[in-house]
N, C-alpha and C positions, 0 to 999 in steps of 0.2 A: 504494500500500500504506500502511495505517495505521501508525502507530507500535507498535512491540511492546515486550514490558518483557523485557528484554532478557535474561535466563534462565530457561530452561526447565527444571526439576529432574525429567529423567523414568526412570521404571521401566518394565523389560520383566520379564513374570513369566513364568521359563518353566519350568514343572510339569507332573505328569502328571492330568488327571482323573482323576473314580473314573468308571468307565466303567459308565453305563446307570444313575445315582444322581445325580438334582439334588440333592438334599439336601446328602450328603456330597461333590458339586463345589461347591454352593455357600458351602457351610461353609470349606471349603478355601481359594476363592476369596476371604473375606472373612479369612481369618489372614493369608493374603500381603498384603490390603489393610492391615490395618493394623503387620503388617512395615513395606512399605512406605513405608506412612505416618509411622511413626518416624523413616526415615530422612530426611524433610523431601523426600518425590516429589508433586510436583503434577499427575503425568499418570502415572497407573497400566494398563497395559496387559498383557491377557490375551490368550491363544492362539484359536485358532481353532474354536467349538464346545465350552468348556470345559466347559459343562455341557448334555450329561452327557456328555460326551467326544464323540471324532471314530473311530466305530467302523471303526478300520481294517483291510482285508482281508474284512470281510463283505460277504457278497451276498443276504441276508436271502431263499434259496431262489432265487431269481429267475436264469432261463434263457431265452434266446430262445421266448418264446410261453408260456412256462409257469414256475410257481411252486410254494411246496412251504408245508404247513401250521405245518409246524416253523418253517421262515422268515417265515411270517406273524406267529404267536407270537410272534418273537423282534424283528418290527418294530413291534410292538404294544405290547410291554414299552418300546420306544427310544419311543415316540409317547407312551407312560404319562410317562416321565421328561422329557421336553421341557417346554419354560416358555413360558405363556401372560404374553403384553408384560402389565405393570399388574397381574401379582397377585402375590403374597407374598413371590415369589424377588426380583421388581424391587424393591416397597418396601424390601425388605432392604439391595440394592445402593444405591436413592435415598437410604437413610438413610448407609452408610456416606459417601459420598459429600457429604453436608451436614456430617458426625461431623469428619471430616480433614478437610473442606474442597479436593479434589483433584477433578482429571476421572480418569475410569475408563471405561476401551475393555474391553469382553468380548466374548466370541463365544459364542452359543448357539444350541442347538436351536429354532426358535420353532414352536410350535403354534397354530395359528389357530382364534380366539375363538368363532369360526363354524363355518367348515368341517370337514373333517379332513385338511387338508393340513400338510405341514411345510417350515418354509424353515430355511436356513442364515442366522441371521440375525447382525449386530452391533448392540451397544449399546454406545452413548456417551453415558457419564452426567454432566453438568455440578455444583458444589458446591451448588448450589441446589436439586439434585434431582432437577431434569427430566430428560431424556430423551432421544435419536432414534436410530431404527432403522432400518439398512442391510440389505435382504434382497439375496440374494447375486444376481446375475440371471442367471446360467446356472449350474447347478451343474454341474462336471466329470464328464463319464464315468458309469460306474455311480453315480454320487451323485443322478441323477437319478429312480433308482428310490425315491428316501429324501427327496428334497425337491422342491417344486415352482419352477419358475422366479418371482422378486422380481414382483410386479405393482403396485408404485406407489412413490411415495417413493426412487427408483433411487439418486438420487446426495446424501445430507443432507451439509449442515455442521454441525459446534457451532463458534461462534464462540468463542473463547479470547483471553486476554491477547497469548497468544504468536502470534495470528492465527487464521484458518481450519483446522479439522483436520476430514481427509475421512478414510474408508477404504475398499477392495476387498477382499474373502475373497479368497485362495489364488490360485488361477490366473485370476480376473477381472484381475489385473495383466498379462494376455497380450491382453487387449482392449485395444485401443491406445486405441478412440474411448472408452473409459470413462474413460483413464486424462485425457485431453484433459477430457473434462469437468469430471474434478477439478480440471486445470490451470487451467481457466476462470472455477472460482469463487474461484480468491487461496490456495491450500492454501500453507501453509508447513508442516504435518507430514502425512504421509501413513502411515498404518497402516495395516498389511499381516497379520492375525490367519492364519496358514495352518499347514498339514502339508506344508510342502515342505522336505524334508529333503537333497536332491539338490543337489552342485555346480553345477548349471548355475543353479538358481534365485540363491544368491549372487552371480553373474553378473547376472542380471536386476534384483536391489533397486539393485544400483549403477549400473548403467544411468538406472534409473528415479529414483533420486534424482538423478542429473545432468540429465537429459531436465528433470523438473520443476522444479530447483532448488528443493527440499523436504529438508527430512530425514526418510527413510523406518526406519520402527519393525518391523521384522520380529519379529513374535511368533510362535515357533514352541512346539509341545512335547514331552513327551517320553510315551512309549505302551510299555509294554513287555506282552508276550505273556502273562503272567503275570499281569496285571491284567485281562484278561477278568473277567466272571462264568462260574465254572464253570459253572452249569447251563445255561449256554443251550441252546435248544434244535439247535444248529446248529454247536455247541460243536467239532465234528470238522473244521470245515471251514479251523479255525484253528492244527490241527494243523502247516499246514505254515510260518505265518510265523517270522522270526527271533527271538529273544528278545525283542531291542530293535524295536521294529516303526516305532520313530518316532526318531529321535535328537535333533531339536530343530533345531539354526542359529540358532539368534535372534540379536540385534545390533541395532545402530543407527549407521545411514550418512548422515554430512552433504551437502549439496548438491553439493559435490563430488566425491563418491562416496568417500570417504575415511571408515575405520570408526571411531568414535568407542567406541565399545565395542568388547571383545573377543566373539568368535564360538562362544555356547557350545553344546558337541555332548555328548552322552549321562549328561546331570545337569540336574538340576532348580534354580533360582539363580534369584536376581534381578538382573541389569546395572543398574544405575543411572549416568547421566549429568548433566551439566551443558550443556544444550543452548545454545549461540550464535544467539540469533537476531537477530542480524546479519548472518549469510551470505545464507538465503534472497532478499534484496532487494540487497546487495553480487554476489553472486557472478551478478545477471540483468544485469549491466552489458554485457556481452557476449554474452550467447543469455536471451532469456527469449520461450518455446515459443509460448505464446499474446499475447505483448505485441510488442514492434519486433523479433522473429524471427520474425513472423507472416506470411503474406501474405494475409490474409479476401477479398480482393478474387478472389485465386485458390480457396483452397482455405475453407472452413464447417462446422462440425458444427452438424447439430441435434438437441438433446435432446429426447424427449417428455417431459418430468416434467409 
């Protein structure tokens, strides 16, 4: 492992989108940025899908073998407000990002250039501008009907001061061989952009930040029922969720599994930390997953990238 400069100044941004409106998420998105940015945060991290939100509870008509015009509509309008990688929403972020001078993790809708598919994708924007995109590689459950599975580029790094920084959307953290993969390219922060609101997943980031010996950036956000768009066309079907439809979790766990942040639920905030990065390489003295806790000889992963 290289030498790192030994803190980390990071934010987790955990807010609500404006759901089914890039504009006004990514407007949003760039206040918190330079919030953030104020506060001297060199790694600015957003939720999961931020723009244009993480429509939760919809099923955009869609039933075993059949679908409904209304829910076409309304996946139509979600496909209108998705962002194509390289145009006007990313220069925006590549700029803020040169402006602060900070890396910034987001989560968005990605609309493909070409086709008319959509992925769940992440972006991690470096201070220089550039760029790379994480599409999600299976999407969970019903989400499948809204995005299609990642088809290249599976596992990116951005190289950072503070080391390697990878990410996984949401429950890609239940894929063990993904999370190895990340293990394998040197990750010392791992972001986690998701909507998993459920005690059990806090169970899992800690885990996972001891497994890897990383510290893992849980960005979650908050959704309330209320923030729909009234008109949708399918607007009834949202009748039954709870007010609060999402409560957030966010935090940040060092490699020890130990919460370096407090854990916040049903409010909108920014955590900020003072990341050690000392641990990551200290604390593999004794298990490090893919290096002398290895056995290759036995066991392999192979990536297709």
């Amino acid at each position: 492992m290289k030498d790192l400069k030994r803190i980390c100044r990071a934010a987790v941004v955990q807010a609500e989108p404006v759901l089914f409106n890039k504009d006004a998420s990514l407007k949003k998105a760039l206040r918190y940025l330079e919030e953030a940015a104020s506060q001297k945060a060199e790694l600015i991290v957003f939720p999961e899908l931020f723009i244009p939100g993480y429509p939760i509870g919809m099923n955009f008509g869609f039933s075993m073998g059949k679908r409904t015009e209304a829910g076409r509509a309304d996946w139509k309008r979600y496909y209108d407000a998705s962002v194509v990688a390289g145009e006007a929403e990313f220069q925006q972020l590549s700029e803020a990002a040169k402006q602060y001078s900070v890396y910034i993790s987001i989560g968005f809708s990605e609309r493909d250039a070409v086709l008319g598919t959509l992925y769940n994708s992440n972006a991690v924007f470096s201070p220089d501008g550039t760029w790379k995109i994480h599409r999600k590689l299976k999407p969970t459950g019903s989400e499948r009907l809204v995005w299609g599975d990642a088809n290249g580029d599976y596992f990116p790094v951005t190289e950072s001061p503070w080391g390697p920084i990878g990410s996984l959307i949401c429950w890609e953290s239940y894929m063990p061989l993904a999370r190895v993969a990340l293990y394998q390219k040197g990750i010392t922060i791992y972001i986690s952009p998701n909507t998993n609101d459920n005690p059990e997943w806090q169970s899992t980031i800690r885990h996972i930040a001891i497994e890897g010996k990383c510290y893992f950036i849980n960005a979650d956000m908050l959704v309330r029922k209320s923030s729909y768009p009234a008109d949708l066309k399918t607007a009834e079907d949202l009748q039954k969720l709870p007010e609060i439809v999402c409560r957030g979790g966010s935090c940040i766990i060092d490699p020890f599994g130990h919460e370096v942040t407090e854990t916040a639920w049903d409010r909108e905030e920014i955590l900020y930390a003072n990341l050690d990065m000392d641990l990551p390489a200290a604390c593999k003295m004794e298990h490090d997953a893919v290096g002398h806790y290895a056995r290759p000889d036995v066991l392999e992963l192979l990536v297709h990238e």
